[in-house]
N, C-alpha and C positions, 0 to 999 in steps of 0.2 A: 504493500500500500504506500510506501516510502522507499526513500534511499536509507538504507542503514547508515548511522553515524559510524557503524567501522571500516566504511568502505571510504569512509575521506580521511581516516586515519591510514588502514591498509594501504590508499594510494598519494599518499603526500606525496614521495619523493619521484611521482609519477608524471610526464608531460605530456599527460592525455592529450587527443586528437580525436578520436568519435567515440561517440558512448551510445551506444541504444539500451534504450529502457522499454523498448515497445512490447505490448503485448504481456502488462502486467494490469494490476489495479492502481495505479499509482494515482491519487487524487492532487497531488501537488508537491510543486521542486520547492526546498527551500532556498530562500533567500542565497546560504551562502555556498549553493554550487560554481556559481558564477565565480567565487573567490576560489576556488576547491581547482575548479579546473577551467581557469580562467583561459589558456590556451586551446581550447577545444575548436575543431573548424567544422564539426558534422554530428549532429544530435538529434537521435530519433527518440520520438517520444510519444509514438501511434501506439491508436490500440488502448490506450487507458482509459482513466474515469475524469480527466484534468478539463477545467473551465475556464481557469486562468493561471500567468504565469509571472513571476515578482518581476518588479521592473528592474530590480540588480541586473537580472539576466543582457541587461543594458552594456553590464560591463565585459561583455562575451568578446572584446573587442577582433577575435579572429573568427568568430563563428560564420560561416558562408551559407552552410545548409540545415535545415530546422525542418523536422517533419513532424507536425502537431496533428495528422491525420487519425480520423475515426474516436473523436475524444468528441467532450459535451460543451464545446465552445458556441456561444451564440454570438460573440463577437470576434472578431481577428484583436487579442492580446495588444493595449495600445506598445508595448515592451518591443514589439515584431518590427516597429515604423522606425525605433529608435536604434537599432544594433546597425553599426558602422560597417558591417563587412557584410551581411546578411545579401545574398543573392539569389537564392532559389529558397521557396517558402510552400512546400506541401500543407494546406488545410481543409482536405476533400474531408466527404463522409462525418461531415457535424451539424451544428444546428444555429450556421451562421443564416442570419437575417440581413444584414445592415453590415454595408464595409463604407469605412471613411476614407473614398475615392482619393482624396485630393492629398491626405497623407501615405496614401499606400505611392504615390506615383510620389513625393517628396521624401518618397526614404533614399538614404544615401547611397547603399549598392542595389539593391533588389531589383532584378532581372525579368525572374518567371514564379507566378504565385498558381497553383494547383486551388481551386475551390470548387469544382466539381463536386455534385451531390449535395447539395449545402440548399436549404430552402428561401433561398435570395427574396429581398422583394420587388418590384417588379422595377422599382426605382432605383435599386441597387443594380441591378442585374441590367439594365440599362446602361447605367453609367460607365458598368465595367467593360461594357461593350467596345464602348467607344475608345476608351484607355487604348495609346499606339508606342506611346514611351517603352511597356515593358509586357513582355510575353503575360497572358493571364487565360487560367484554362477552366473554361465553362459548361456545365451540361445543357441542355435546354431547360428553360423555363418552364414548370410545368403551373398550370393554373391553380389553384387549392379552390377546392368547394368553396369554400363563401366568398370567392374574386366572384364565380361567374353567377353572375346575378339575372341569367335565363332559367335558372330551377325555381 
């Protein structure tokens, strides 16, 4: 459900570079992973039970790749817009509604963002259309019972 505090002891003297945590229950990083293993460039963290992520995570200053895939996010982590090296951002298969367009296209490296399967709203999913800045990979829109208002 956590990271064990022995395992940031076990790997102190360690210059971690990817860590997957995928495909546990983990409900949440603490704060001082980011300190723990601050060199990291690839962090998967699909497959859990996580809705949000501290904004330390800020200090990931080498992190490129973040796979927060198939967790119970309803928003994109504002922590995601602020990581200075962050370029490819898997967020498919959650319960995002609402992306704040204008800061996903003002993050510093971010390239190509996965949000595939995510129940967008119609004004999101619009927006993101248009976005030509940076790769962004979409399902189709599907209508939810109470848009269509012929029943």
């Amino acid at each position: 459900m956590q990271v064990p505090d022995a395992v940031y002891h076990l790997m102190r003297h360690t210059a971690l570079k990817g860590c997957n945590l995928s495909s546990n229950v983990i409900t949440k990083i603490p704060p001082k992973f980011a300190v723990k293993f601050s060199l990291i460039t690839d962090l998967n963290l699909s497959h859990n039970q996580m809705s949000k992520l501290p904004e330390e995570l800020a200090d990931l200053a080498e992190l490129e790749r973040l796979d927060i895939s198939h967790n119970a996010y309803i928003a994109l982590p504002h922590v995601v817009y602020k990581m200075p090296k962050l370029s490819h951002l898997q967020a498919q298969n959650n319960h995002i509604v609402d992306v704040e367009v204008e800061r996903l296209q003002e993050a510093p490296s971010l390239q190509e963002v996965d949000l595939q399967e995510n129940p967008l709203s119609s004004q999101s999913h619009s927006a993101l259309q248009s976005v030509t800045t940076l790769r962004i990979h979409l399902s189709p829109r599907q209508i939810e019972d109470w848009e269509d208002l012929t029943v």
